[in-house]
C-alpha positions as CSV (number, residue, x, y, z in Angstrom):
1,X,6.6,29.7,41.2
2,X,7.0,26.3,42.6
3,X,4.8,23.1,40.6
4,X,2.5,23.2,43.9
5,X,1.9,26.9,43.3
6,X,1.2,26.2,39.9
7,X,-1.5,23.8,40.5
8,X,-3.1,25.2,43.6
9,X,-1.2,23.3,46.0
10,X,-3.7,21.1,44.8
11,X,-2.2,17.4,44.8
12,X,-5.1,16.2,43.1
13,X,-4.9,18.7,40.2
14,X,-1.0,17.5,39.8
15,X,-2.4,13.9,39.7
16,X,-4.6,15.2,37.1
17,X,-2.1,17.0,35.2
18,X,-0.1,14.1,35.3
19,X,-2.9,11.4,34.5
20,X,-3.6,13.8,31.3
21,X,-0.2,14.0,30.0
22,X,0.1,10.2,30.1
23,X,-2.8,10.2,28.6
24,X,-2.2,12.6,25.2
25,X,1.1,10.9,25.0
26,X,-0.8,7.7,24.6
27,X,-3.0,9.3,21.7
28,X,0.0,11.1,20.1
29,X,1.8,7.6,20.3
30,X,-1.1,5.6,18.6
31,X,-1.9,8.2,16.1
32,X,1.9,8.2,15.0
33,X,2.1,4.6,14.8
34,X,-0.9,4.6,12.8
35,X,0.1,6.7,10.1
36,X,3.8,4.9,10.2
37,X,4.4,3.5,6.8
38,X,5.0,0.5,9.1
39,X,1.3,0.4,10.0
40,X,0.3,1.4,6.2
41,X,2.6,-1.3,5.3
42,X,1.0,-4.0,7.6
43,X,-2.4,-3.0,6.8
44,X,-1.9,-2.5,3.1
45,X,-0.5,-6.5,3.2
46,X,-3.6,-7.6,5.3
47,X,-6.3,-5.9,3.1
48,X,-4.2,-6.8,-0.4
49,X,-4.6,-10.1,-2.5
50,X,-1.8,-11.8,-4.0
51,X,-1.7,-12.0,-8.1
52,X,0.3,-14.2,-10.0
53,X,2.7,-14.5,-6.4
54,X,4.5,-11.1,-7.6
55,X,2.0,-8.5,-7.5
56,X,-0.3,-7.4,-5.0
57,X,-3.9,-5.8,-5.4
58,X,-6.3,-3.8,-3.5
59,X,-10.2,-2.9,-4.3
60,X,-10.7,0.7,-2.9
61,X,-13.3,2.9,-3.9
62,X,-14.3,0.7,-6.8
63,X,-11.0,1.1,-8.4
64,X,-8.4,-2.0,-8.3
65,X,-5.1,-0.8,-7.2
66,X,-1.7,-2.6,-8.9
67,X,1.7,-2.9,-7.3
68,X,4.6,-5.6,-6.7
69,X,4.2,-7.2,-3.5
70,X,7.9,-8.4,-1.2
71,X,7.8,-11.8,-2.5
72,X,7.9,-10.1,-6.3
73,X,10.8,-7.5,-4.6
74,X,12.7,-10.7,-3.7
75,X,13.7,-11.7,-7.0
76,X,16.1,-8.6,-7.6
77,X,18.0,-6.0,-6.6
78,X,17.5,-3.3,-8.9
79,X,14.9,-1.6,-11.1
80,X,15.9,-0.1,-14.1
81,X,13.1,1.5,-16.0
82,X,9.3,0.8,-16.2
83,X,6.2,0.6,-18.8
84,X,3.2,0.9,-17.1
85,X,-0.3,1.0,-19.4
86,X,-1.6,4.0,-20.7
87,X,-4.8,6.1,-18.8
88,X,-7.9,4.8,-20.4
89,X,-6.2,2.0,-22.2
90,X,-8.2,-1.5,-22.0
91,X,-6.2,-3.9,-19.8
92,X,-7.3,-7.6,-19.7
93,X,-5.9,-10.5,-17.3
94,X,-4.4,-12.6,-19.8
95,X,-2.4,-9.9,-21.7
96,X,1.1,-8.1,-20.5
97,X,0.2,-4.7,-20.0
98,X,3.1,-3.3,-18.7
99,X,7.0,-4.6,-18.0
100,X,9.6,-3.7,-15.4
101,X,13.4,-3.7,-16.7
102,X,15.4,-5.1,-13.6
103,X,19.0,-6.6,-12.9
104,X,17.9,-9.7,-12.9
105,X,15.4,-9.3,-16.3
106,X,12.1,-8.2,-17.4
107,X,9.3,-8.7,-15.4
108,X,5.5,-8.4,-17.0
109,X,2.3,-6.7,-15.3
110,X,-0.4,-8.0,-15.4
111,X,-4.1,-6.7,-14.7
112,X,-6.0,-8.6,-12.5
113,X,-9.1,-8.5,-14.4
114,X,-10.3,-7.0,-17.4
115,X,-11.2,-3.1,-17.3
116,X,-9.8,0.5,-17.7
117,X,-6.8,2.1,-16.7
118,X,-7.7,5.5,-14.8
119,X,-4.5,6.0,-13.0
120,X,-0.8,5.5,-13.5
121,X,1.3,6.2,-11.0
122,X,4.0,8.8,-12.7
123,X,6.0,9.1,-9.8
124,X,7.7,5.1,-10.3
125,X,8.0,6.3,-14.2
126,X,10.2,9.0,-13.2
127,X,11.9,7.4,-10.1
128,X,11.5,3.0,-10.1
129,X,13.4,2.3,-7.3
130,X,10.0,4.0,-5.5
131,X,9.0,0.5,-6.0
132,X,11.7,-1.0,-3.9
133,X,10.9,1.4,-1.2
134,X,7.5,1.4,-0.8
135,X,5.7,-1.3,-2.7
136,X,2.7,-0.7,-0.9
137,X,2.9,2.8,-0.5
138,X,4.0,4.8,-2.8
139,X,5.1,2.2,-5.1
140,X,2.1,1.3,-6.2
141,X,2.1,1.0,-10.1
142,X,-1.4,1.8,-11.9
143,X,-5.3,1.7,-11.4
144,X,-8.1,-0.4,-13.1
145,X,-11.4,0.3,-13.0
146,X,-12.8,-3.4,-13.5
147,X,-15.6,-4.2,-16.2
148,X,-17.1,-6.6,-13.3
149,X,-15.8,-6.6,-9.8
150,X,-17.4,-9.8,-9.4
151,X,-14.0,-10.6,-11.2
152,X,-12.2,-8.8,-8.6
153,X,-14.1,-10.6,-5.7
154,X,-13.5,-14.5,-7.6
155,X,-9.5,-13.4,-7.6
156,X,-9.7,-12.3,-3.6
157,X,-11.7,-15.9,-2.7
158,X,-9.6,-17.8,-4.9
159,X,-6.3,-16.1,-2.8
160,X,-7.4,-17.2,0.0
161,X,-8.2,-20.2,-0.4
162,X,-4.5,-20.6,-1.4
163,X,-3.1,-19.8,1.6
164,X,-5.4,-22.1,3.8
């Protein structure tokens, strides 16, 4: 059987065929890019706000997401161990809750705002060099939930109007 007596001998329904193809290898081509950590990545970096120029966060579901953003990456090469707060300890802005051991020295974590830790991301305990890899995807560090995210909204307005 020959493509013409596959389709009819119907040029139209090859057209068709053809048309269609081109036009689930468009959607299969978009949805992969989509869900590339590429696109998570450039996303992640639109949507996030910038904390003390090192760490990045992200309000999602009510719950403010931590994690070191490239600029923080920048300033070494190599992560040695991590502290990250404790689940349902009390984390305010103006106190190190947590410290990365790198090659070039300790770095503190800070919480945005002043709230609850809910999540800590055990994978970057076990293996930090997650961080290095994907800082904004599976890199991410720990979880607030804010005592006021009017806090959380002050921090994103005041970030922006640092980089205009």
């Amino acid at each position: 059987m020959n493509l013409f007596e596959a389709f009819g001998q119907n040029s139209r329904s090859i057209s068709h065929c053809g048309a269609n193809f081109l036009h689930r290898a468009k959607t299969l081509a978009i949805f992969v890019y989509e869900h590339s950590p590429t696109a998570y990545r450039k996303s992640m970096t639109d949507e996030a706000v910038t904390f003390l120029g090192y760490e990045w966060v992200l309000l999602e579901d009510g719950l403010i997401t931590v994690g070191i953003n490239d600029q923080g990456l920048e300033e070494f090469t190599e992560i040695n161990s991590i502290s990250l707060p404790s689940e349902d300890e009390d984390v305010h802005p103006d106190e190190v809750c947590g410290e990365l051991d790198t090659d070039q020295g300790p770095l503190n974590l800070y919480s945005p705002v002043a709230g609850v830790v809910v999540e800590v991301n055990e994978a970057v305990s076990e293996n930090p060099s997650l961080i290095m890899e994907e800082p904004y995807g599976d890199g991410w560090l720990f979880k607030v939930e804010p005592d006021n995210v009017a806090d959380f909204e002050e921090l994103s307005k005041a970030s922006t109007n640092d980089d205009e």
